[in-house]
VOGU-3710 file (C-alpha; in Angstrom, 3 decimals, decimal comma):
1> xxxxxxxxxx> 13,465/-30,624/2,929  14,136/-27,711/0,602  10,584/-26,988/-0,143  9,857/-27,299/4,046  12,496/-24,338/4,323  11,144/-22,183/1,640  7,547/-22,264/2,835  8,708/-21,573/6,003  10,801/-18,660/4,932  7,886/-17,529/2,920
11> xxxxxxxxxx> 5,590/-17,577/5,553  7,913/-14,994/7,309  8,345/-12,809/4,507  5,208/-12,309/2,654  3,258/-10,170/5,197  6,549/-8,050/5,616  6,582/-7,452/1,516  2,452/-7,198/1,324  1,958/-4,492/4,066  3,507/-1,653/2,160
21> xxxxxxxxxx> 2,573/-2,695/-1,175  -1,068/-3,113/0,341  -1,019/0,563/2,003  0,339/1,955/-1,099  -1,939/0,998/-3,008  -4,971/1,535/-0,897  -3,644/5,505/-0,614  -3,649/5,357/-3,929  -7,313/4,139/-4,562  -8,224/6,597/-1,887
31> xxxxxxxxxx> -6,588/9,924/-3,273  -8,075/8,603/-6,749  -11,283/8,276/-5,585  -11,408/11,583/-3,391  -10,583/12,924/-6,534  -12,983/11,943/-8,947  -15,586/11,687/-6,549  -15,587/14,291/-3,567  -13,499/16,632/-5,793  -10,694/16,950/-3,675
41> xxxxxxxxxx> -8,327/19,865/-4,312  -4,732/18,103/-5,492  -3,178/20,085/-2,687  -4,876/17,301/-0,614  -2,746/15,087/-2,066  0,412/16,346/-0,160  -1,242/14,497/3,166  -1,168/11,099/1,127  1,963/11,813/-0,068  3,683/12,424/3,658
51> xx> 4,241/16,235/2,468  3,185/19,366/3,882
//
């Protein structure tokens, strides 16, 4: 019974915890890779960031 309640729980709770770890980290590939790549200015990091 105890492991029926934990998956359950777990199936509720994982997508909430992976979204933001997921979106942080694909920011994060994308301002590195603007960076080295495209040569983005680090200025344009500020609109990753949430900063103006």
């Amino acid at each position: 019974m105890m492991k029926q309640t934990f998956r359950k729980l777990h199936r509720i709770v994982a997508p909430i915890v992976f979204l933001p770890l997921f979106m942080t980290v694909i920011t994060g590939v994308a301002y590195r890779l603007g960076r080295n790549w495209f040569g983005f200015v680090k200025r344009a990091g500020t609109y990753f960031n949430g900063n103006s």
